[in-house]
C-alpha atoms as a printed R data frame, in Angstrom:
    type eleno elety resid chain resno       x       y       z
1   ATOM     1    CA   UNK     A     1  31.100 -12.290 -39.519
2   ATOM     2    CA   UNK     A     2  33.797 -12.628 -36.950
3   ATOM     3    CA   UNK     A     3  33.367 -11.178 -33.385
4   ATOM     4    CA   UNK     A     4  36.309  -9.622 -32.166
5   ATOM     5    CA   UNK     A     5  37.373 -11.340 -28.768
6   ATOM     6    CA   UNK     A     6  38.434  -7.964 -27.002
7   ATOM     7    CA   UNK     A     7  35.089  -6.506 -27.788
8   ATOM     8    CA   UNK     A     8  33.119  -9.447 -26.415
9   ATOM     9    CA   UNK     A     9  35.816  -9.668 -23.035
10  ATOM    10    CA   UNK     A    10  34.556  -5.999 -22.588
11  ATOM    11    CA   UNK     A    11  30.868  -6.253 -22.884
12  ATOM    12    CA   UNK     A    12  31.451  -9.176 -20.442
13  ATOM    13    CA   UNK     A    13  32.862  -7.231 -17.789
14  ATOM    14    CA   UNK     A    14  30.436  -4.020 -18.143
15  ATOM    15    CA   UNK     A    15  27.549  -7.167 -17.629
16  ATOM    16    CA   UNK     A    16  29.725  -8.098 -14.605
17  ATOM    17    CA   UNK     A    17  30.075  -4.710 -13.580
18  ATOM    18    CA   UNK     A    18  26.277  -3.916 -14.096
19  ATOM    19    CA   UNK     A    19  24.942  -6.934 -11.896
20  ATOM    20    CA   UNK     A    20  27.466  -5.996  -8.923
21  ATOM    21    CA   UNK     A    21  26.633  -2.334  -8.853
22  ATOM    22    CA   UNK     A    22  23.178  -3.260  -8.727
23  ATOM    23    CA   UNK     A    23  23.591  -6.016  -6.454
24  ATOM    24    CA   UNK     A    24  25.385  -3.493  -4.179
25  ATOM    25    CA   UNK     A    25  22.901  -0.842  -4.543
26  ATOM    26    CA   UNK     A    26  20.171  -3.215  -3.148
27  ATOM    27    CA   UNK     A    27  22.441  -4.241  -0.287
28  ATOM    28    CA   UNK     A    28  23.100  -0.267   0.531
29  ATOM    29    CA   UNK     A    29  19.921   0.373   0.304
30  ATOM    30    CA   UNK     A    30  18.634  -2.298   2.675
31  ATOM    31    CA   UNK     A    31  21.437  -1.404   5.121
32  ATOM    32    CA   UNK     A    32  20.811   1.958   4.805
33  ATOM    33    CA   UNK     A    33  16.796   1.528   5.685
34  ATOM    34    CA   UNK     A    34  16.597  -2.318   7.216
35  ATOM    35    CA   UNK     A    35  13.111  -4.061   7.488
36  ATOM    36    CA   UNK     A    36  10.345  -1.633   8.427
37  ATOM    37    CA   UNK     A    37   6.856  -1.841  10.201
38  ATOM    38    CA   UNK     A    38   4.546   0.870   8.976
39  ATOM    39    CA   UNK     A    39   0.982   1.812   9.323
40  ATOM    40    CA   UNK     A    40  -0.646   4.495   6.944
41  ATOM    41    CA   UNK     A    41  -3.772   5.855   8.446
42  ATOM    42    CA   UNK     A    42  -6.221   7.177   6.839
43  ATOM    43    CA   UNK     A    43  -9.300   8.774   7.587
44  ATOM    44    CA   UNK     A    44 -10.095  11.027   5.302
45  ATOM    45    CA   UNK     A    45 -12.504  11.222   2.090
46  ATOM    46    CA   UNK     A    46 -10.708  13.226  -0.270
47  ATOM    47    CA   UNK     A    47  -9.746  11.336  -3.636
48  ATOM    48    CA   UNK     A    48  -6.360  13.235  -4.608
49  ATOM    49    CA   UNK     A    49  -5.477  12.882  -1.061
50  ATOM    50    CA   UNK     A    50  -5.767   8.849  -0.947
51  ATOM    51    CA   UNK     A    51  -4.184   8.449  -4.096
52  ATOM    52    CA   UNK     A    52  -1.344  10.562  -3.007
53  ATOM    53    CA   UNK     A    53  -1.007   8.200   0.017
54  ATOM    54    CA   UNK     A    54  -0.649   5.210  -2.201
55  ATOM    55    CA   UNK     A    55   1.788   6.550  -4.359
56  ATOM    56    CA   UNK     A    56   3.565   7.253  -0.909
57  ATOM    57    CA   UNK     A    57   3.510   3.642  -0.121
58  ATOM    58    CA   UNK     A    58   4.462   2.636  -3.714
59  ATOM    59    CA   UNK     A    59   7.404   4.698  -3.304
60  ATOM    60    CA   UNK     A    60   8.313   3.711   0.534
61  ATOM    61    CA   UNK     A    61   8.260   0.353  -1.273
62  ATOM    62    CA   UNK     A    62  10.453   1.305  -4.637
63  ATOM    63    CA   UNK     A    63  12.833   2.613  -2.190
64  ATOM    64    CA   UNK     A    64  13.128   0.140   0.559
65  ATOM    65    CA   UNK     A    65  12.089  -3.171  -1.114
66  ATOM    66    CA   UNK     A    66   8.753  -5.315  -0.709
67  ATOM    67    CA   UNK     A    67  10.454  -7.987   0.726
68  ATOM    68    CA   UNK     A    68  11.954  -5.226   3.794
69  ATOM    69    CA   UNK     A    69   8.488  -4.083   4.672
70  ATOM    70    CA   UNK     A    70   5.359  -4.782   6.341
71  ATOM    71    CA   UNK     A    71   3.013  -2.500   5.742
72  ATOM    72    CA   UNK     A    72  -0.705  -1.666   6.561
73  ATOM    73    CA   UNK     A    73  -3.491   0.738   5.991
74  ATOM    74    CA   UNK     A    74  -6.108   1.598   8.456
75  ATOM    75    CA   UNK     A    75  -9.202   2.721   7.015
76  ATOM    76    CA   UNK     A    76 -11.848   4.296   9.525
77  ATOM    77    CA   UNK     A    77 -14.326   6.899   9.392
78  ATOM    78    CA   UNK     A    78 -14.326   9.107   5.869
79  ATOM    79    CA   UNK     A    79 -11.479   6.728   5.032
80  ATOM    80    CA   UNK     A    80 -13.591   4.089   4.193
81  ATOM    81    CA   UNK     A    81 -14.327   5.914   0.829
82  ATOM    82    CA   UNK     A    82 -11.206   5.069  -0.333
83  ATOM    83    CA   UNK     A    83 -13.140   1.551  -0.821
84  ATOM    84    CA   UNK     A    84 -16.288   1.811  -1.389
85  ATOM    85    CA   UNK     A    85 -17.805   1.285  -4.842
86  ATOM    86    CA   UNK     A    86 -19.298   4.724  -7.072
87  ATOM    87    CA   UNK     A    87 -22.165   2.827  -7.476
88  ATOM    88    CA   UNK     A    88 -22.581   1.713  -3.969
89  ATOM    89    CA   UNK     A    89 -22.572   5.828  -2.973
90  ATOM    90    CA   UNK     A    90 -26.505   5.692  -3.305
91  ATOM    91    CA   UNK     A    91 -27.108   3.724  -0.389
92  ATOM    92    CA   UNK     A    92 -24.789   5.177   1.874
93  ATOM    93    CA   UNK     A    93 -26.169   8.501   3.090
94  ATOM    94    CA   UNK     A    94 -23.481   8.907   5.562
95  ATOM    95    CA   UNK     A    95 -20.344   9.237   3.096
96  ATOM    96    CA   UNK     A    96 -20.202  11.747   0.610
97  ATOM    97    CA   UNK     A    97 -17.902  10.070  -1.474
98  ATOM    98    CA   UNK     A    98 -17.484   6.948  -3.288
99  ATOM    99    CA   UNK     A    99 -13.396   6.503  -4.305
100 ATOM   100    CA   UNK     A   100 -12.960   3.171  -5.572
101 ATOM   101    CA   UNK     A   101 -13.622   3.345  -9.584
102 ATOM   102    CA   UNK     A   102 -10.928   1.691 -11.382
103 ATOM   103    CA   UNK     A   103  -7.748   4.275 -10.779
104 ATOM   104    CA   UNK     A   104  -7.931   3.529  -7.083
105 ATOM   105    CA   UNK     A   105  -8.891   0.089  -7.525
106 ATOM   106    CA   UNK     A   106  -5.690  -0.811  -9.895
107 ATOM   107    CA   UNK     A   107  -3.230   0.778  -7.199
108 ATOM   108    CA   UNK     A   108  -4.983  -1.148  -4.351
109 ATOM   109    CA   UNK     A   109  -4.421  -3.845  -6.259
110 ATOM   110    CA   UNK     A   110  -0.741  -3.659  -7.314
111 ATOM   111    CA   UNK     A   111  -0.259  -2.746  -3.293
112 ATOM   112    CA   UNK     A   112  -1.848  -5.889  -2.027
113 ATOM   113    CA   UNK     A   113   0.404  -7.965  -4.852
114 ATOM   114    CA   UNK     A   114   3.054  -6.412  -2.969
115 ATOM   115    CA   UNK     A   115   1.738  -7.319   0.586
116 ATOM   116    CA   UNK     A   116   0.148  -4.138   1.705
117 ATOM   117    CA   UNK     A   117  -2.334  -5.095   4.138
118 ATOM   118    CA   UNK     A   118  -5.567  -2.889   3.648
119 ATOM   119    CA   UNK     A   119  -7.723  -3.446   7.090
120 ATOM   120    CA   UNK     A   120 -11.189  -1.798   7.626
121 ATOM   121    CA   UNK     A   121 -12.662  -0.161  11.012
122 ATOM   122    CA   UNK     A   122 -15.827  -2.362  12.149
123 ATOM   123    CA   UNK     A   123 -17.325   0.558  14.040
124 ATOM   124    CA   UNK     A   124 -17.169   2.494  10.464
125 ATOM   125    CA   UNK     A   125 -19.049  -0.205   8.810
126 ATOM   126    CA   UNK     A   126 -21.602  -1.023  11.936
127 ATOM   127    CA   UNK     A   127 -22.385   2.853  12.531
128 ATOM   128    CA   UNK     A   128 -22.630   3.877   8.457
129 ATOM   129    CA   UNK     A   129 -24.293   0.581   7.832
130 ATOM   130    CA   UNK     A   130 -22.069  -0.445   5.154
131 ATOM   131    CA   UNK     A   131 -23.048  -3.841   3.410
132 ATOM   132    CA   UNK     A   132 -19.089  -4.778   3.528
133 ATOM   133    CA   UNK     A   133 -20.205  -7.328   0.340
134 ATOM   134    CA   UNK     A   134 -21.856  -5.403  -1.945
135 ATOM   135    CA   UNK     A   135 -20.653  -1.706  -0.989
136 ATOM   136    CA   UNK     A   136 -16.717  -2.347  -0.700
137 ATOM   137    CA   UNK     A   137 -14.254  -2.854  -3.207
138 ATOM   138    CA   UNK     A   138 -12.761  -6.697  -2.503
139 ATOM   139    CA   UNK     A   139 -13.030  -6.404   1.521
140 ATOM   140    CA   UNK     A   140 -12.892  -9.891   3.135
141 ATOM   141    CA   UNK     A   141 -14.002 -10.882   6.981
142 ATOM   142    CA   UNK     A   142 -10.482 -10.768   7.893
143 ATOM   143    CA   UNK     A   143  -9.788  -7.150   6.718
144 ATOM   144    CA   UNK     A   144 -12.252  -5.705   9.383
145 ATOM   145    CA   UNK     A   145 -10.831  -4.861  12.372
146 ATOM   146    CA   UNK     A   146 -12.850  -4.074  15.574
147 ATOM   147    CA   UNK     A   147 -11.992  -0.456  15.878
148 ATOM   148    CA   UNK     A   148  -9.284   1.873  13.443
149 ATOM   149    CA   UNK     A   149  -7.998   3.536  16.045
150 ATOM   150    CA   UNK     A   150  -7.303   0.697  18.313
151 ATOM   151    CA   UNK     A   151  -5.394  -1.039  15.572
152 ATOM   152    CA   UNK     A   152  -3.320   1.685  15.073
153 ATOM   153    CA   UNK     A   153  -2.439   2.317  19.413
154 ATOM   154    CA   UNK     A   154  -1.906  -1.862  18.642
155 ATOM   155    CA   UNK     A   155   0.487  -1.908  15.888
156 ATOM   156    CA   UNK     A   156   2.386   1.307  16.927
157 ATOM   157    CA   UNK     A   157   2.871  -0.694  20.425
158 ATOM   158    CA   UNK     A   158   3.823  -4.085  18.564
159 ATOM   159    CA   UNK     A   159   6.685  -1.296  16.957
160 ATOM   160    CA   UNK     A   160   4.751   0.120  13.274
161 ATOM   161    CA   UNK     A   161   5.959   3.390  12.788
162 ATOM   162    CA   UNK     A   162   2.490   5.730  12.238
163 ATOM   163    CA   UNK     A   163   2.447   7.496   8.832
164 ATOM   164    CA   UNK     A   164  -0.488   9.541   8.311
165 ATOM   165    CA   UNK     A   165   0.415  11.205   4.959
């Protein structure tokens, strides 16, 4: 079967014309919204809630592009839930609720593949005597911060722009 030359110059130039309008869409986009610092707070226990705040950041980061932003979360207080294991709930009296079952868990985890930073309040973990190991969905040493709210003064002065959705 024989290809007809005009119809094969055509499809070339709608590829051509494809690539460039995307190409030029990312390039609006970027000048349109830059780089951004952000930090998402987040403090409270209530499931819907936190999932609605990482489909925020999912969608800050469809619109301005991973490789634009530097994002964090700062967990403190009822926050915390948002990581702590169901089965961990038991032997922490001073939470109500226990966020992380596998939902939560596979958003976290498509953030932090995208470079979310997910950083946990000290005084949280100290004062509700959270075992950060076996309570805490995949928390390392260098997630914990000293004190939530002093990470969030420190990264809105180093320029983050506060989000508290």
């Amino acid at each position: 079967m024989k290809k007809n030359p005009i119809l094969q110059i055509l499809m070339l130039f709608l590829s051509i014309l494809a690539v460039s309008t995307a190409t030029a869409s990312a390039a609006e986009t970027v000048s349109k919204y830059g780089t951004q610092k952000v930090v998402y707070h987040v403090n409270y226990d209530d499931a819907k809630k936190q999932s609605s705040t990482l489909r925020n950041i999912q969608n800050h980061i469809n619109a301005v592009g991973a490789e634009n932003l530097d994002i964090k979360v700062v967990m403190h207080g009822n926050g915390l839930s948002m990581l702590i294991k169901p089965e961990a709930l038991k032997n922490l009296p001073k939470f109500k609720t226990a966020n992380a079952n596998q939902s939560m868990i596979q958003k976290i985890d498509q953030l932090k593949m995208l470079g979310v930073d997910f950083n946990v309040c000290a005084n949280t973990v100290k004062g509700r005597q959270v075992d950060v190991a076996r309570d805490l969905y995949d928390v390392e040493t260098s997630h914990i911060v000293p004190s939530g709210v002093a990470e969030l003064a420190y990264l809105q002065s180093k320029g983050y722009l506060y989000l508290r959705p």
